[in-house]
C-alpha positions in Angstrom: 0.0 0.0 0.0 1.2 3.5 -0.5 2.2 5.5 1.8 -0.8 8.5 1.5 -3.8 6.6 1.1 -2.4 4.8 4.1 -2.0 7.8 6.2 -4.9 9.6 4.7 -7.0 6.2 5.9 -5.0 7.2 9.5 -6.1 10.6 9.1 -9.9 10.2 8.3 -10.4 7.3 11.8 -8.2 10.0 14.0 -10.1 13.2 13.0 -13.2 11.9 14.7 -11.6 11.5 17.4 -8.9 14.4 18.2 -9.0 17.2 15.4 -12.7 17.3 14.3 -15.1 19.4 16.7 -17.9 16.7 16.8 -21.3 18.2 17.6 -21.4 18.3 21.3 -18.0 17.9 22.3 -15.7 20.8 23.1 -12.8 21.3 21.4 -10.2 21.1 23.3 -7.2 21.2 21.0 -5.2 23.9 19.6 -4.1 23.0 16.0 -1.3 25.8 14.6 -2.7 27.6 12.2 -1.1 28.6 9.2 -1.7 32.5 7.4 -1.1 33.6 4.3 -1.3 37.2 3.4 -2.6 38.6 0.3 -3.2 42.4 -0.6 -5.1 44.4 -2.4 -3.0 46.1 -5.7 -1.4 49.6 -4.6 -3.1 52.6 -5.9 -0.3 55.3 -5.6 3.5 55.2 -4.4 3.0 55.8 -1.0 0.7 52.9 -0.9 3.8 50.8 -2.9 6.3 51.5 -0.1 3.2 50.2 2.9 2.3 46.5 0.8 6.2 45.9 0.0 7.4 46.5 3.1 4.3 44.0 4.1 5.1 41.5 1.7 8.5 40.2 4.0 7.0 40.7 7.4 6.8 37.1 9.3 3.9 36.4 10.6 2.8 36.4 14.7 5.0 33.1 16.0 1.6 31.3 16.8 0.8 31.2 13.1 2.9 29.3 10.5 3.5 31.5 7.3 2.4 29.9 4.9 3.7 32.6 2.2 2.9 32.2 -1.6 3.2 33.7 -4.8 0.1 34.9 -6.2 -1.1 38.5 -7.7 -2.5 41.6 -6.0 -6.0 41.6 -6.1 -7.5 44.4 -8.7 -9.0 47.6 -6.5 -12.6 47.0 -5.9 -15.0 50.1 -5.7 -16.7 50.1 -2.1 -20.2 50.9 -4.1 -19.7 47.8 -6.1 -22.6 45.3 -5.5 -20.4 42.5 -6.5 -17.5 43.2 -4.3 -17.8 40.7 -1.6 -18.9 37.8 -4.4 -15.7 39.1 -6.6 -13.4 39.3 -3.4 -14.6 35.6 -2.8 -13.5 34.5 -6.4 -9.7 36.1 -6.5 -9.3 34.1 -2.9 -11.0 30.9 -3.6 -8.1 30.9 -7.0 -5.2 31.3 -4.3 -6.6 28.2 -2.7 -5.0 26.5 -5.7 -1.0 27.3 -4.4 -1.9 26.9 -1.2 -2.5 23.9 -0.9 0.5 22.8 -3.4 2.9 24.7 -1.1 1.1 22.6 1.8 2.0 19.1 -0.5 5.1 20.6 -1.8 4.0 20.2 -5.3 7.1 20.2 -8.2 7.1 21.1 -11.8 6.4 17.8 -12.7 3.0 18.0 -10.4 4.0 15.6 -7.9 3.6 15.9 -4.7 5.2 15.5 -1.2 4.8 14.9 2.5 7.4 16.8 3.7 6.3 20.4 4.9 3.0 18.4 6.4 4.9 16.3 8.2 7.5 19.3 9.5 5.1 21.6 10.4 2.9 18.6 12.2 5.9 17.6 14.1 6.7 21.3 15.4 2.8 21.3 16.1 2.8 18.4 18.1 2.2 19.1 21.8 4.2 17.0 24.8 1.2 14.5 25.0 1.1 14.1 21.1 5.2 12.9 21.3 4.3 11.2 24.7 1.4 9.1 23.0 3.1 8.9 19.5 5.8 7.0 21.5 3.6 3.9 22.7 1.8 4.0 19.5 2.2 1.8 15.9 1.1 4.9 14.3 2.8 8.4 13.9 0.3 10.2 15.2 2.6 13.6 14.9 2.8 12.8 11.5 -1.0 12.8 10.7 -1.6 16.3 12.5 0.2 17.8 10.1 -2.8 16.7 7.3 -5.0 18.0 10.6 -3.4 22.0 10.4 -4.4 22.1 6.4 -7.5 22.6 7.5 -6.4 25.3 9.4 -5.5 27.0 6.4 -6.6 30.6 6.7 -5.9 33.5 3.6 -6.0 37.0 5.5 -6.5 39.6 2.3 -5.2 43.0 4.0 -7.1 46.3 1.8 -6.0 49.6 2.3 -8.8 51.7 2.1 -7.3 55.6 2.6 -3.9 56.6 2.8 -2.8 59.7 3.6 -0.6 62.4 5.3 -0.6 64.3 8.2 -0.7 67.4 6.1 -3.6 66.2 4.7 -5.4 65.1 8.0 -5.0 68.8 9.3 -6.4 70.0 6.3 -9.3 67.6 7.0 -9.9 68.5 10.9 -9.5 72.0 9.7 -12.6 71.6 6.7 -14.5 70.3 9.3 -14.2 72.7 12.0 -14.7 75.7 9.5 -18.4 74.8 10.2 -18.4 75.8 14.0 -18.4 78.9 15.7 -14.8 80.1 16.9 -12.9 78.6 13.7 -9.3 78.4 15.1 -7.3 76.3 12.7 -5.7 73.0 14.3 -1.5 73.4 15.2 0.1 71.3 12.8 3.0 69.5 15.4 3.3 66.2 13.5 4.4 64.8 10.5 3.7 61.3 8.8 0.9 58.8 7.6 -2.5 57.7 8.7 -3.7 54.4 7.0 -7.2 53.3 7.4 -7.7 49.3 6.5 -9.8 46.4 6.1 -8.4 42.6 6.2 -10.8 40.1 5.1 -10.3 36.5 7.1 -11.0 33.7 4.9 -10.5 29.6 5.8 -10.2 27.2 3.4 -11.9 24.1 3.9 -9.9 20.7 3.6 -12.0 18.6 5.4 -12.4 14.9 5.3 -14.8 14.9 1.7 -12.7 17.7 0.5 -8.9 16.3 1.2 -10.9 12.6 -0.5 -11.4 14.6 -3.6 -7.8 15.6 -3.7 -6.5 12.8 -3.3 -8.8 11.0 -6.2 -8.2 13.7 -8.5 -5.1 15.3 -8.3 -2.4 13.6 -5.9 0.5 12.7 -8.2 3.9 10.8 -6.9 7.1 10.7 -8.5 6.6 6.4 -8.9 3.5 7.0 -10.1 3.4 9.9 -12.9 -0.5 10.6 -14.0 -0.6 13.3 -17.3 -4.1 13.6 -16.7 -4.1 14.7 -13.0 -1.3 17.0 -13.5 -3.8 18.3 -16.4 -6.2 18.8 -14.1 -4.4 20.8 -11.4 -4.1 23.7 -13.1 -8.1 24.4 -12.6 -7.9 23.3 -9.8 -9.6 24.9 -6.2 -11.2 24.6 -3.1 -14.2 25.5 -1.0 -13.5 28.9 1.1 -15.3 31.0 3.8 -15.3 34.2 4.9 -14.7 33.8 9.2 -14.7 37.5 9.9 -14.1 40.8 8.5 -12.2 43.4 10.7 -10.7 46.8 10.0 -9.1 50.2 11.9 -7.1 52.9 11.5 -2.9 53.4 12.4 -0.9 56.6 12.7 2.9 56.4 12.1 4.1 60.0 12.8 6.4 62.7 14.7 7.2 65.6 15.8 8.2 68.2 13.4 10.2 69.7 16.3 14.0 68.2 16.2 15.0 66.4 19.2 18.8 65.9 20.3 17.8 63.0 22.1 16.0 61.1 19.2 16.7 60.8 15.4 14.4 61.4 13.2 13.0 59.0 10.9 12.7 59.9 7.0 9.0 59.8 5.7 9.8 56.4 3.9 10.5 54.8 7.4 7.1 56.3 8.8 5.8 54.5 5.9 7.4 51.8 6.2 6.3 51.5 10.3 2.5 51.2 9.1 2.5 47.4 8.3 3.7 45.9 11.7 0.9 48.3 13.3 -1.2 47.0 11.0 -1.0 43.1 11.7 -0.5 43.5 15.4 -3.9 45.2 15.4 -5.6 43.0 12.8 -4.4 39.4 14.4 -5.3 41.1 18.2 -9.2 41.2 16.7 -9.2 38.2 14.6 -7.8 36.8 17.4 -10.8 37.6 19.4 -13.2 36.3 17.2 -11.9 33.0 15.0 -12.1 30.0 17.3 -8.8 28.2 15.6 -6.9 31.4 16.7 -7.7 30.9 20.6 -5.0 29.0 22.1 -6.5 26.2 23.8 -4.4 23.4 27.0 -5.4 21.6 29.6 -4.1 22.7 33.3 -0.4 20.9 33.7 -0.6 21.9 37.3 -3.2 23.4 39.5 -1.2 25.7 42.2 0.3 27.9 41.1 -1.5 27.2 37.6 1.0 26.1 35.0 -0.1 24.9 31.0 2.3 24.0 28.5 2.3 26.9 26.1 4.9 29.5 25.4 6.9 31.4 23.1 5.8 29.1 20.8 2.1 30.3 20.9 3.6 34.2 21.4 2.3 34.4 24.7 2.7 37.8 26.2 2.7 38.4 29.9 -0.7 38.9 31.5 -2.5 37.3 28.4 -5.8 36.4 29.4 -7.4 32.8 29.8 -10.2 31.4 31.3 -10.5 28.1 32.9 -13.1 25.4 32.7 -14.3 22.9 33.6 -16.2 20.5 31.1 -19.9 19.3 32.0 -22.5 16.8 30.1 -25.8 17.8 30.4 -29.0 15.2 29.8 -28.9 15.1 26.1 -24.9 13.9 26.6 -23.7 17.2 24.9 -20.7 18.7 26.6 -20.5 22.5 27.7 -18.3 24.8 29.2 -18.8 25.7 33.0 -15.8 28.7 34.0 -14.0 27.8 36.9 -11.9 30.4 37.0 -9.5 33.5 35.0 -5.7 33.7 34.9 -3.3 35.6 33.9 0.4 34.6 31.8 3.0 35.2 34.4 6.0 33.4 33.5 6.9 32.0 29.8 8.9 29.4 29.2 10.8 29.4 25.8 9.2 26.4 24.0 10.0 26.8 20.3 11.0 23.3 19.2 10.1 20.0 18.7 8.3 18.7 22.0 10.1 15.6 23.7 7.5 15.5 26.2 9.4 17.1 28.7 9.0 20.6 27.8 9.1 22.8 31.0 5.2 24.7 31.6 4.2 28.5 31.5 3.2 30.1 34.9 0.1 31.6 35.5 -1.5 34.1 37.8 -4.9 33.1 39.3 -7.0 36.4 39.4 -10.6 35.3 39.9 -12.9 32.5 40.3 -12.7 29.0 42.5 -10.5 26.0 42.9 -9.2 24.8 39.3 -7.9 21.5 39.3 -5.5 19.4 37.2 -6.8 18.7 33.9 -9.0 21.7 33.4 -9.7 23.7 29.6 -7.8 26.8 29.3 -9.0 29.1 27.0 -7.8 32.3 25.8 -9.4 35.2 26.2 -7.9 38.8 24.9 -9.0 41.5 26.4 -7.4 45.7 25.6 -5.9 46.2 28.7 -7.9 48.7 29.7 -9.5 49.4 33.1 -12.0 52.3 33.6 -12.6 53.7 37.1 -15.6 55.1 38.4 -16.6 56.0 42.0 -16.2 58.7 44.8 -12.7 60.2 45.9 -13.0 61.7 49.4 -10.2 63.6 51.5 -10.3 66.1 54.7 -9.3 69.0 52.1 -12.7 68.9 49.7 -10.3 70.5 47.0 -9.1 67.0 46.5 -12.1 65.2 47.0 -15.7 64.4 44.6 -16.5 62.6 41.6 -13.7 60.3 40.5 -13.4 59.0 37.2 -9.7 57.3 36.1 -8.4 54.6 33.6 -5.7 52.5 33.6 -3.3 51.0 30.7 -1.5 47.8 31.0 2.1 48.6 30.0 3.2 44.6 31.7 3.3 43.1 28.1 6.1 45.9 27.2 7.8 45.4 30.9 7.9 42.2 30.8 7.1 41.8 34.5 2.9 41.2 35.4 0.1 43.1 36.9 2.1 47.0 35.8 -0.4 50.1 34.7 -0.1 53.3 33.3 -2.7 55.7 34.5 -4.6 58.8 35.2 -7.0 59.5 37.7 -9.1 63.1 38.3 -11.7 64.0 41.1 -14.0 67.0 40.1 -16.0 69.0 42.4 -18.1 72.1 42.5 -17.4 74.9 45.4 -20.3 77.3 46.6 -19.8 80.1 48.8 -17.1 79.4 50.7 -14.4 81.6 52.5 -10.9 81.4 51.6 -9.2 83.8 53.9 -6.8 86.9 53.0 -5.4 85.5 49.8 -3.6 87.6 47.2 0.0 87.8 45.3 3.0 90.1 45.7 1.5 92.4 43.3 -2.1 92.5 44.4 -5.4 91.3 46.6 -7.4 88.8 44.6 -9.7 87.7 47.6 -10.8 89.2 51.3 -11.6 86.8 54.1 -15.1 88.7 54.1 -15.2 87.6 50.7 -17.6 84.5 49.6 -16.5 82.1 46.8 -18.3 79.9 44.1 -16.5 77.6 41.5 -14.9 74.5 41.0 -12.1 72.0 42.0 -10.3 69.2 40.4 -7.5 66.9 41.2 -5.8 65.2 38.0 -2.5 62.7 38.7 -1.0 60.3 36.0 0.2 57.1 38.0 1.7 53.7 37.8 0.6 51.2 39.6 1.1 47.2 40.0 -1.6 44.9 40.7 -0.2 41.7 42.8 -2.0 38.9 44.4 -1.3 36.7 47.3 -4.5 34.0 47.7 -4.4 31.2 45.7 -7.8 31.8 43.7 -6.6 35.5 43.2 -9.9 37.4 44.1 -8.3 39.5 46.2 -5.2 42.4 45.2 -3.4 45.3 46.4 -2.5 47.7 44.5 0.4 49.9 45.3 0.3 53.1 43.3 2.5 56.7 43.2 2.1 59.5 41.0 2.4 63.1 40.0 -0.5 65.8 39.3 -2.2 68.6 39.3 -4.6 70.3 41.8 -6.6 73.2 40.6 -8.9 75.8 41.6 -11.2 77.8 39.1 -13.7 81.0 40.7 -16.9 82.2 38.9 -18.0 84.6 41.9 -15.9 86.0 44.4 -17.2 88.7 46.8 -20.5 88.5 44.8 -18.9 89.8 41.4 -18.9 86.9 38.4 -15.3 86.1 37.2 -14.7 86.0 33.6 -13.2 82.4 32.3 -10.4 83.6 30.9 -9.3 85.5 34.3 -6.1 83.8 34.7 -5.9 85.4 38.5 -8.4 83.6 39.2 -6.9 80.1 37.9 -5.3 78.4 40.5 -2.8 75.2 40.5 -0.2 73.4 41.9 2.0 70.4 41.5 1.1 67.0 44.1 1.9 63.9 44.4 -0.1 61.5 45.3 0.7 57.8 47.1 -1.9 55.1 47.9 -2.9 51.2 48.2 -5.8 49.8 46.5 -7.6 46.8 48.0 -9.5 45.1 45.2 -12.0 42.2 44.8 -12.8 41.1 41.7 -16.1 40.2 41.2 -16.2 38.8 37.5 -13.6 39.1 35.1 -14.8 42.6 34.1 -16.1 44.5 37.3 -13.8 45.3 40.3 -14.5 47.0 43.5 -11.7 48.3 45.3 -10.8 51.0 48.3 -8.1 52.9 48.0 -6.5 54.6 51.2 -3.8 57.2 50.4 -1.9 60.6 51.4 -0.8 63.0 49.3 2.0 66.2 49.3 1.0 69.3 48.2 3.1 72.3 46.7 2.9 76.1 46.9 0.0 77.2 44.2 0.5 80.0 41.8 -1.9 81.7 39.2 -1.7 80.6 35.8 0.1 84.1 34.8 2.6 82.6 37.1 2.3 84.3 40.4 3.1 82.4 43.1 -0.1 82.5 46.2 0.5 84.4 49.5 -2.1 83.6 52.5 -1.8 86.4 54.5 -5.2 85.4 57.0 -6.4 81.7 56.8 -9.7 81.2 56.9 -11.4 80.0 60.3 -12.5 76.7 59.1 -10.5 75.6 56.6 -11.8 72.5 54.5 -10.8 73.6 51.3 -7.2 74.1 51.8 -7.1 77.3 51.0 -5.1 78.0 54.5 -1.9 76.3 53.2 -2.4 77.3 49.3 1.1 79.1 49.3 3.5 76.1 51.2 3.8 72.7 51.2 1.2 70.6 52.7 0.4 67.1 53.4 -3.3 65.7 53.9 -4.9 61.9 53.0 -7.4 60.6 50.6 -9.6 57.1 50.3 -11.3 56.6 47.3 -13.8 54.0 46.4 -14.3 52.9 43.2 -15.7 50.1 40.6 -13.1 49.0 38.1 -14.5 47.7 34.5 -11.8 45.8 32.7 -11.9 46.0 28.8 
């Protein structure tokens, strides 16, 4: 017997049991998908310089490029009716060296089981080598005939292209329409690129790969004029999965630096595609099921998975954990035990032994999660928006509080790191603020009654760590720098015009706290946040510094230490949304 019909005989009896997605059972498996990128034809030279620089970048290390040789698609009208149906029909005819690059087909039309076999054996996880081992059967060797049905074509479009120059002019056309025109300042120079990338899989399934192999699979022993004949028609079933699209900025100041060179306009160019596919395999990752990574639980405290480098994991890379159920009709379902977080990575890009060492992971919500349990990825931005209620002995520094936080732990490389920026806003009715004025003149009598507003505005970083072993529980140790402001409308009973800068208050603070956090679900936090903070000497914004001559008799604004140093604390309580 040959050696393919064999293996494809192999292939079709283990499918049903390991690769396929039967209906009812979870899938619990995480076949490598390969990518190929194909691009819509360049309209202009700018657009040139974006797709060839594309053309040679590598795709995201969880992917295998599958890079082929095929033509830009013509440039499709958005108003055409047929686009979609005539974007389907340039893909479905790069289907055709796809899958002869996947069976390393010659000019002679025959074909091979090398690259199926290489990329199965890099795809094989410990367990695959460990079973393959005790087996008759190369199991490693028939994934590889598993991942062609994995096969997905991303077709990358760039819709609008166009300079920085030409976005001012833009903002400025559009603001020509208000009240108040005041052209935009024109700091930056470089590109803007708006895009859409179209996800399509080919299907290779178990009818489909039959067909192939009936039709057109040709082996050196075995030469076949017709089949090789028929090739060159040759093409297979595609679907488009999902559709995604944004916009990226590559761009700089027009101010020279002396601590940073400045890139030419190409290399801004040039920058584009990398933001590009970070952004477009971030969403598709999101929504295509074969791009989730998927592993059982190696070890349950702390929770470890064999993943890694080779599956670009990036530290604090979310996954949930669960626990698989069958309900009466003996269908299996999901039930979420639990969410961690990437928090070590070990470097597994090679051939697994079966003795590869396990990622570590950071337990951050949920219950007990055992041995054996699905993992699941599940991106998320990295964003975390804070609502709640700031309060502090000085009510300058106290009311609404609204914040967000960025996590910047991915570029650290160390877990649980933010970037943020928190501001309290509050409104200030008739109060007293005693004899304040500068060295130059009285701006307000202690006989004098005050109305306006307050706010508090700090950018921080903070680091979320975790101590109890199903992680529902954090501090959060937190420092920053801001700025404290006060703005009158009334003083004395006479209004205040807004662009009275003596009446414009501010002054530099720093701010240090502790959050204690629970998190409730794996988007909603509630957390407390004790703190102090240190105070400087205020000035008006023409640059005066304050002078309190006569403090006022109570003193809850902080107006009685507006022109020294001061300490006082805060304690905010807030609910944290995760996004």
């Amino acid at each position: 017997m040959k050696r393919f019909p064999f293996l494809f005989t192999c292939v079709v009896l283990f499918s049903g049991l390991y690769a396929q997605n039967p209906t009812g059972k979870v899938n619990t498996k995480y076949l490598r998908p390969s990518i190929t990128m194909l691009f819509s034809q360049p309209k202009d030279a700018d657009e040139e310089v974006v797709i060839s620089k594309f053309r040679n970048l590598e795709v995201n290390s969880k992917f295998d490029n599958h890079r082929i040789d095929y033509p830009d698609m013509k440039p499709i009208e958005p108003l055409n009716l047929q686009k979609n149906a005539l974007i389907e029909k340039y893909v479905r005819g790069a289907s055709n060296p796809v899958i002869a690059k996947w069976w390393g087909r010659d000019a002679n039309g025959s074909f091979n089981y090398s690259l199926v076999a290489e990329r199965g054996s890099y795809t094989a996880t410990d367990a695959d080598a460990i079973i393959s081992r005790g087996s008759n059967t190369s199991r490693i060797e028939m994934i590889g005939e598993q991942l062609i049905d994995k096969s997905y074509i991303l077709l990358y479009e760039i819709t609008d292209l166009y300079s920085m120059e030409e976005y001012y002019d833009r903002q400025d056309a559009l603001n020509r329409k208000l009240k108040n025109y005041t052209p935009v300042k024109r700091t930056d120079e470089g590109y803007n690129c708006d895009y859409k990338v179209y996800a399509y899989k080919i299907n290779f399934n178990d009818s489909v790969a039959s067909e192939f192999y009936s039709r057109y699979w040709v082996d050196p022993k075995n030469p076949d004029k017709q089949k090789v004949a028929a090739w060159a028609d040759a093409t297979f079933p595609v679907k488009l999965i999902a559709l995604t699209g944004g916009s990226v900025r590559s761009a700089q100041s027009k101010e020279k630096s002396l601590n940073t060179k400045k890139k030419t306009m190409r290399e801004l160019l040039e920058d584009i595609p990398a933001n590009i596919q970070n952004n477009a395999v971030f969403e598709l990752g999101r929504r295509i099921e074969d791009f989730k990574l998927k592993v059982t639980v190696f070890k349950a405290y702390p929770v470890s998975a064999k993943l890694g480098t080779k599956e670009d994991l990036y530290i604090d890379q979310r996954f949930y954990v669960y626990e698989i159920e069958q309900d009466k009709s003996g269908n299996q379902k999901t039930n979420r035990k639990g969410v961690v977080r990437v928090k070590t990575i070990n470097d597994n890009k090679q051939v697994a032994t079966g003795s590869s060492l396990p990622s570590v992971f950071q337990q951050v919500d949920g219950g007990r999660i055992y041995q054996g349990m699905f993992m699941e990825s599940k991106e998320d931005y990295g964003l975390i928006l804070n609502i709640g209620k700031n309060g502090s002995s000085n009510n300058a520094m106290e009311g609404f509080n609204i914040g967000a936080d960025f996590r910047i732990s991915r570029f650290l490389k160390k877990p649980g790191w933010h970037l943020g920026i928190d501001a309290s806003l509050r409104s200030m009715k008739d109060v007293y603020a005693g004899d304040i004025g500068t060295s130059t003149r009285y701006l307000i009598s202690s006989s004098e009654l005050c109305s306006g507003s307050t706010y508090a505005i700090a950018v921080n970083l903070s680091k979320e760590s975790y101590f109890t072993r199903k992680g529902n529980v954090y501090l959060r140790p937190q420092f920053g720098v801001g700025l404290q402001s006060y703005s009158f409308k009334e003083v004395g009973g006479y209004e205040i015009a807004s662009d009275n800068k003596d009446y414009s208050w501010s002054s530099l603070y720093v701010p240090i706290g502790i959050g204690i956090g629970w998190n409730i679900t794996p988007m909603f936090s509630l957390e407390m946040k004790p703190g102090v903070f240190a105070r400087f000497a205020a000035s008006t914004d023409n640059k005066e510094k304050l002078i309190q001559s006569a403090a006022p008799v109570i003193d809850n604004w902080g107006f009685g230490s507006i022109g020294k140093m001061n300490v006082g604390t805060t304690n905010t309580i807030c609910l944290r949304i995760r996004f």
